[in-house]
N, C-alpha and C positions, 0 to 999 in steps of 0.2 A: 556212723555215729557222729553227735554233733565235736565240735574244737575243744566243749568244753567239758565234755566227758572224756575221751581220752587224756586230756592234761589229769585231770581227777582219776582216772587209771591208774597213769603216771606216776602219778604224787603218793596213792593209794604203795601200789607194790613197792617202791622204796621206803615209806614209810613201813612194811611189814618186813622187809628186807632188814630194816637198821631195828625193829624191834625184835628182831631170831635172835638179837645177839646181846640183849638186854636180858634183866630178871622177871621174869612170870608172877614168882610167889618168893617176897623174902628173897632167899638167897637161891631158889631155885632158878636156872635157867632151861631152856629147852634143848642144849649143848648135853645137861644134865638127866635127861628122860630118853630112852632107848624105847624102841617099839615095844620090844618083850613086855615093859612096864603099860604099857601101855592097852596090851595083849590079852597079859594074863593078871594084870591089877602090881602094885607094889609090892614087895616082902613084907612081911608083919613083924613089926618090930619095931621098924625104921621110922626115925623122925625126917620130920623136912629139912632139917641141919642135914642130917647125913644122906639123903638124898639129892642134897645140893653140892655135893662133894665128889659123889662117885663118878666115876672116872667112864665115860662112853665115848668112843670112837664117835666121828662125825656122820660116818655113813648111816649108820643104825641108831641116830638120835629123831628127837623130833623137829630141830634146827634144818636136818636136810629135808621134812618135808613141807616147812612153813617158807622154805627157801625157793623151795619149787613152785609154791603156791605164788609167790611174789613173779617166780620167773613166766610161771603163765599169764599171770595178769597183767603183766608189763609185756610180753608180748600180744595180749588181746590188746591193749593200749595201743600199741605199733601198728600192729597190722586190721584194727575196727573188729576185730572178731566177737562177737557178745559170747557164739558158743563158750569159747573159749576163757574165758573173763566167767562167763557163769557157772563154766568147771570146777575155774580155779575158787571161787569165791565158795562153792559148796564144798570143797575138799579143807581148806582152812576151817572154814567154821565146825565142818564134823571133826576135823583135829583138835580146837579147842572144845568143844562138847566133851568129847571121848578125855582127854585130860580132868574134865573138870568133874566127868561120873567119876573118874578113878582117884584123883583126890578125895571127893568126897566120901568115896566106899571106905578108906583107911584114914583119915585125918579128919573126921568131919566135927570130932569137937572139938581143939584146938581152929579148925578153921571159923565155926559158927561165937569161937568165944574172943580170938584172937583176930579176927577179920583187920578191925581196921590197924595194927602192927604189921602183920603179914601184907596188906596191900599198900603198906607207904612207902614210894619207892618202886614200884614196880612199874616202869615206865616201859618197859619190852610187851606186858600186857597190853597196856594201854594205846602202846602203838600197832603192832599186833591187832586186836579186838577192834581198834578207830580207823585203822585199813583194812579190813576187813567188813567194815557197815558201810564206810565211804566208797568202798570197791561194789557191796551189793546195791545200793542206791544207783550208781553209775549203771550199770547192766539192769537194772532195771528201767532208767529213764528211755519216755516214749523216743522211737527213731524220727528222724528229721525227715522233714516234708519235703518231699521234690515239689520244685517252684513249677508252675507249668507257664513255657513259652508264648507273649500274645504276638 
């Protein structure tokens, strides 16, 4: 891979790294969403207040999986790996998909009414989601040309 893609790697996976630990939605973070929810949809009932509240372990959040994603792509970054980098960049994105069906199955009027309150602020999104396109653009650019010897 060219110099300037792995720095864009780089930059990519710590940018998703420092967004796991920011807010998603409002006061929701990813500290805050367990697999189960993720799983089997949210409880019915519950607003986005109070799913920004409850209390999950970090093992079985979605923090440790967008953690991972940063850690694979920071290592595709390290060691030129595209496999690797193209893993990680499919595993994040299907984690914010899958968040964002399950949102929308239980919150989706409040979200379709309430959008731009609920997205102001949400810069763990935004880094998250902007490491995550910046990380698929990198794995995608063409590979460097071997110069041939005269």
């Amino acid at each position: 891979m060219r110099t300037s893609v792995h720095l864009l790697l780089f930059a990519s996976a710590i940018a998703i790294a420092v967004g796991t630990f920011g807010p998603l939605l409002d006061h929701l973070k990813p500290q805050h969403i367990s697999f189960d929810n993720l799983r089997n949809g949210f409880p019915d009932g519950q607003s986005l207040d109070q799913l920004g509240h409850q209390s999950v372990t970090l093992w079985v959040s979605l923090a440790i999986g967008f953690l991972a994603v940063a850690a694979a792509i920071l290592l595709a970054a390290l060691v030129g790996s595209r496999t690797l980098g193209t893993l990680g960049v499919l595993v994040g994105l299907a984690g914010l998909g899958v968040l964002t069906w399950r949102l929308d199955q239980n919150f989706d009027d409040q979200l379709r009414h309430d959008y731009s309150d609920l997205l102001n602020g949400s810069w763990g999104l935004y880094l998250v989601g902007g490491g995550l396109i910046v990380a698929l653009l990198c794995v995608l650019a063409p590979r460097e040309r071997k110069r041939v010897g005269v």
